[in-house]
N, C-alpha and C positions, 0 to 999 in steps of 0.2 A: 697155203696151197689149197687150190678147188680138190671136192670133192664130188664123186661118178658116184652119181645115186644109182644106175641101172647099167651097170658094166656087161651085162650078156647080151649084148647088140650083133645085129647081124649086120649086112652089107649097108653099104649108105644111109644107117641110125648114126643119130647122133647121142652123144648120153645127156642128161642130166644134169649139172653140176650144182654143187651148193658151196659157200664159204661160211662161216661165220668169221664174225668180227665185235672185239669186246669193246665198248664203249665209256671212256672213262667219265667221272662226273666231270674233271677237268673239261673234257672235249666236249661234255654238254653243258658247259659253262658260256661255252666260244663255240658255238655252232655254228650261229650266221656267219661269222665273219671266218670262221676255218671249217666246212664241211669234211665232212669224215670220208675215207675211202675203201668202199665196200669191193669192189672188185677193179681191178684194172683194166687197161686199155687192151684190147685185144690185138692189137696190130695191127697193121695194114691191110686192108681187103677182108678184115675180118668185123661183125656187129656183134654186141652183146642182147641177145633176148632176153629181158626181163620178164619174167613170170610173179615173182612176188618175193617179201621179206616176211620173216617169221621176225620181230620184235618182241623182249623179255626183257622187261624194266625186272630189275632187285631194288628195293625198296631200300634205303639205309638206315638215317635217323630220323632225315629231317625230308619233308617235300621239299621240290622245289613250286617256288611261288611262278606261276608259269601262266598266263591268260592267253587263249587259243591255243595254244599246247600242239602244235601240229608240226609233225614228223615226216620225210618227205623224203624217197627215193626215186633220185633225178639224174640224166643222162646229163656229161658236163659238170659246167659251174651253175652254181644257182642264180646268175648276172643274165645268161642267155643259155637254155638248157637247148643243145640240139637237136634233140630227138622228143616228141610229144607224150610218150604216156608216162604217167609219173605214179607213183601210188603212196600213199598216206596215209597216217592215224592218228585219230583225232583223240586226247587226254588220257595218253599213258602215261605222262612225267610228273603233270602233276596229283599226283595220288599219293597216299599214307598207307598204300601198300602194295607186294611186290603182284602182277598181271603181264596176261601178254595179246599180243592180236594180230596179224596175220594182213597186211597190208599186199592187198593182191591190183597188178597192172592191168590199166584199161586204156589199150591201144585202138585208137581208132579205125575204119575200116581202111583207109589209105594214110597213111602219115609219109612225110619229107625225109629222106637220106640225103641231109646238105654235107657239103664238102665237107669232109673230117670226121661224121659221123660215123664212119664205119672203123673208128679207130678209139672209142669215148668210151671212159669208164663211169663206172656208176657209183655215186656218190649219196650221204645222208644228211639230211641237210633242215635245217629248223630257226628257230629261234635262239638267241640264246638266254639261255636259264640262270643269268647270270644276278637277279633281283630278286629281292626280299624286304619283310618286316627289318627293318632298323634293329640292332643292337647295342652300336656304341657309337660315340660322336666328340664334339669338340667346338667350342665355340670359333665362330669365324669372324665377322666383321661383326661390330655392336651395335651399328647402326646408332641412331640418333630417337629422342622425344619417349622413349618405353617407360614406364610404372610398376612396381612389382605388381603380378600377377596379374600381367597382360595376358593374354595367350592370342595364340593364332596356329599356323599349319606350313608343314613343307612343301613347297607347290611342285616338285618333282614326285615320280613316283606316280601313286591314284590320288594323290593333294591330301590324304586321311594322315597322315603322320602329324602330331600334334604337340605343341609345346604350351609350357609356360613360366613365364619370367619370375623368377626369383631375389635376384639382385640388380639393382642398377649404378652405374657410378654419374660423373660431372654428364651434364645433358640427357641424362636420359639414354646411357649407351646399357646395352645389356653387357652384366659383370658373369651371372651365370642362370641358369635356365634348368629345366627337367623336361625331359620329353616323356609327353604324358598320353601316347597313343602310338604304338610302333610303323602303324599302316600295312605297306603291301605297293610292290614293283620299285622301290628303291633301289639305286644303283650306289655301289660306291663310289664318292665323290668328294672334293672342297666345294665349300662356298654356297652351299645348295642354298635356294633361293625360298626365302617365308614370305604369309601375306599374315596378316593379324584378322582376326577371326575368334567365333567362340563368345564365351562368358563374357569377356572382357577383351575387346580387340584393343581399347584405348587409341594411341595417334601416332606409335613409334611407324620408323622405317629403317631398312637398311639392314635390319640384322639377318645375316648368313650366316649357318650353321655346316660343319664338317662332320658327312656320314663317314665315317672312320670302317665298320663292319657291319655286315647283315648277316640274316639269321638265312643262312644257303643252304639250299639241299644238297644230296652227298647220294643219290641214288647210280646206281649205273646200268645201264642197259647192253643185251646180246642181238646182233641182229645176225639173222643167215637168212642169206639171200641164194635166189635158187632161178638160175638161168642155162642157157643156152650160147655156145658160138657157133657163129654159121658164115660162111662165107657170100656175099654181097656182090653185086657185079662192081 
């Protein structure tokens, strides 16, 4: 339920309102592809005025491993938002502690009411947080022509995730490996794809390794957001 921040209004005021809305690490795991929903659709012949969000990241255990890190309350879906002003904060998630900031609407002097928009709720909307340093894995294909103590890199990710070969069997196929550099922006995966590199890249090919877990942030975030409904022609 909105809350009336200035309930003593006289004739033809309008109040205030704010909601908060808690934000699970789950749901800022899958942001892109599921945005959050901060206030609902106001109805027909009705707009929502954005004014701004107050965002309050809590810190958990771990960061999330986040590059551009930008937070983003948007009219709509994040495919085609229909109304223009949006408002954003730029590296609250990725942090190792808990902050907050104040993500204020910059509406242009004339902006569009295309069809529908006077019915759009307001949504949050990001990246998702869903990558990390490597924790644990599994060997995938063995590929052909490896030597103990090749090494080379995961080429998902930032390509820094690093291995090196330990065991080999008939051909040259890798029997087992250590990863010897956890990286940064890994997803969990089969199959992930290596180049040979390093100390000793030697002449193998083929071997895919299985990111099984990464090392995922657990933080979660408040946002209250604080607008206006008004009726639209």
């Amino acid at each position: 339920m909105p809350h009336v921040t200035n309930p003593g209004l006289g004739g033809g005021q309008l109040p205030v309102l704010f909601k908060r809305t808690s934000v699970s690490s789950a749901q800022l795991q899958n942001l892109l592809g599921a945005p959050v929903l901060l206030v609902g659709a106001p109805g027909a012949g009705k707009l929502l005025v954005f004014f701004g969000a107050l965002m309050a990241y809590k810190f958990g255990t771990v960061a999330y491993d986040a590059p551009g890190d930008v937070l983003e309350v948007i009219y709509g879906s994040n495919i085609n938002p229909q109304l223009t002003p949006n408002a954003s904060v730029t590296g609250l998630i990725a942090s190792a502690a808990s902050a907050a900031a104040f993500a204020s609407a910059s509406y242009a002097s004339i902006f569009g009411i295309l069809p529908g928009s006077d019915n759009t709720a307001l949504n949050l909307y990001g990246q998702d947080y869903n990558v990390g340093p490597i924790a644990t894995t599994s060997l995938g294909a063995g590929g052909l022509g490896y030597a103990v103590n090749d090494t080379g890199v995961l080429t998902d990710g930032d390509g820094t995730a690093a291995y090196t070969v330990l065991t080999v069997g008939a051909g040259g196929a890798v029997l087992t490996y250590q990863i010897t550099n956890t990286g940064h922006l890994y997803p969990v995966e089969n199959g992930a794809a290596t180049a040979t590199g390093g100390a000793q890249p030697g002449v193998g090919t083929g071997l895919t390794i299985n990111i099984l877990t990464i090392v995922q942030g657990d933080g979660t975030l408040t946002v209250t957001t604080y607008y206006q409904v008004v009726a639209v022609p």
